[in-house]
N, C-alpha and C positions, 0 to 999 in steps of 0.2 A: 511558532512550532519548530522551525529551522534552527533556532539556536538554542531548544531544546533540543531537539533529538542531537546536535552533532556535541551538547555540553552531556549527555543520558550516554553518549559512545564512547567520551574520552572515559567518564566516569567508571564506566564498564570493561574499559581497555586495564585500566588504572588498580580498580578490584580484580579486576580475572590473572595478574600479574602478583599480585599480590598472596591472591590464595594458588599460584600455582606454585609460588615456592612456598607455599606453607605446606603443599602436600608434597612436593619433592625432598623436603625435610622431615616432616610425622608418617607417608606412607598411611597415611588412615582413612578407611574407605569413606567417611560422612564427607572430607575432604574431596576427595574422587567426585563426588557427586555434584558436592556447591562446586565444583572447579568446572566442569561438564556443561552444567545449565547457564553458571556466570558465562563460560566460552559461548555455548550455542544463543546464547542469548546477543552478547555480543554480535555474533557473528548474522543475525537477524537485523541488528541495527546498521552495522558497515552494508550489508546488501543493500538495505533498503538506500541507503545513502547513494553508495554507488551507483547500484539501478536509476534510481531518479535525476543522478546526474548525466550520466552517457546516456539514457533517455533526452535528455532534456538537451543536450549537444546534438543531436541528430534529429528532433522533430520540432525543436523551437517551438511549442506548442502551437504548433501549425497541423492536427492531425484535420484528416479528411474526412467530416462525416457522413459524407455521400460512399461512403467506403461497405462494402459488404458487411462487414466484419462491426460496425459500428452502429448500421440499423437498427433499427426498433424490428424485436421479434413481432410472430400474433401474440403468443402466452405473456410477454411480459407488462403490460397492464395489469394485468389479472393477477400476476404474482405478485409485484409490488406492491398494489393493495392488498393481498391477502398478508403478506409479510408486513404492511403498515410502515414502509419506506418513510413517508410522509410524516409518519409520528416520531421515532429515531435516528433521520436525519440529521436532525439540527444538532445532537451530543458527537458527533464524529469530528474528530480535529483536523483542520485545514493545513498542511504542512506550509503552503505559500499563498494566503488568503489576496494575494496585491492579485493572483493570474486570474481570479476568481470575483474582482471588485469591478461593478457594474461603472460605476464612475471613472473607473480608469482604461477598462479594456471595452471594444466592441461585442455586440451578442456573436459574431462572428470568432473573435477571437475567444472567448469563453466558450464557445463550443468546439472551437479546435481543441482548448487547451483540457475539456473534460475527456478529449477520444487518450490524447496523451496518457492524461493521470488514469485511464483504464487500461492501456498497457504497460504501464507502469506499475499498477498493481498484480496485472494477470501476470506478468513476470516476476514477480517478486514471490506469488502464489507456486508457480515453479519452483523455484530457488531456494523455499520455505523448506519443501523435502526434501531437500538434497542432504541434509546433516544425517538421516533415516541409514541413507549406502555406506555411514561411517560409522556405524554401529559395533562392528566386527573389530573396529580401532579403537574409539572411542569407549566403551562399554555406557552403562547407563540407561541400557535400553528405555526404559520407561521416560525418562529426562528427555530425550532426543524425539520420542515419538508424541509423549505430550505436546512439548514445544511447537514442534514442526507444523503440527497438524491445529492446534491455537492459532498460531501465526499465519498461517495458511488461511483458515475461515475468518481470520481477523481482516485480512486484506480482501477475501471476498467481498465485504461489506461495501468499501472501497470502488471496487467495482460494481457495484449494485447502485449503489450510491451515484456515481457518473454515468452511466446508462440512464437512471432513474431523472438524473438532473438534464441531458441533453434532449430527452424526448420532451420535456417541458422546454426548454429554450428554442428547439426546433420548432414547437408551437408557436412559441410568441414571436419569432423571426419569420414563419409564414406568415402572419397577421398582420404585421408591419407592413411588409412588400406586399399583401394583397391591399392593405388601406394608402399604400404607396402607389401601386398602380393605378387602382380608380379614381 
């Protein structure tokens, strides 16, 4: 998935260049439009890029799941199966499946590195609307506030997703250590 999204950004750097001089030449508003989306779109894909990189510099997926912030709520049992986590999990794409490979990493390190990939995506879920404050520059309204807010519930998932999967790993790592102890 890594060497799609960063060959999906060149690509998209590549078009959005391409139509913006096609509209600094025609002035036509259908132009304005694909030029806006191609941009915010782009500019979705560089975040997420970046984000996950200066994330990934600074918590070495080493996050802390004894962490407030990373707990298992009460409601969320309850909501993951009412949402059916369990059934649409498996079609969400692993951008670096090696962090997440049982054979390679510890239960220990797979669950640091799902607290990671959930602020990684709550951040990105910020950073989704930010294109909305450029509105008054940018024009498109519609283009800008569709995207933003897609993209935004796209990456919730994301984090629903590693919540979903840590409280199951938490399980199986207390089983371990309680069949370890006795």
């Amino acid at each position: 998935m890594k060497k799609k999204m960063i060959s999906i950004t060149c690509f998209l750097f590549v078009l959005f260049i391409i139509f913006l001089l096609v509209l600094m030449i025609t002035k036509l508003s259908i132009m304005e439009t694909i030029t806006i989306t191609i941009g915010i779109t782009l500019y979705h894909f560089v975040m997420r890029l970046l984000v996950g990189t200066i994330i990934d510099l600074i918590m070495k997926n080493r996050g802390n799941y004894k962490n407030m912030w990373f707990r298992e709520k009460c409601f969320e049992k309850k909501l993951y199966d009412l949402m059916r986590v369990r059934v649409w999990k498996k079609y969400l794409p692993t951008y670096n499946p090696d962090t997440f490979d049982t054979s390679k990493k510890t239960i220990i390190e797979i669950i640091g590195s799902t607290c990671q990939a959930e602020i990684v995506h709550e951040v990105i879920m910020v950073l989704s609307l930010l294109p909305i404050i450029f509105i008054p520059i940018l024009g498109g309204i519609s283009a800008v506030i569709v995207t933003s807010i897609l993209a935004m519930l796209f990456d919730a998932l994301f984090v629903i997703l590693q919540r979903y999967n840590r409280i199951k790993l938490i399980k199986v790592m207390n089983r371990f250590q309680k069949i370890k102890n006795n």
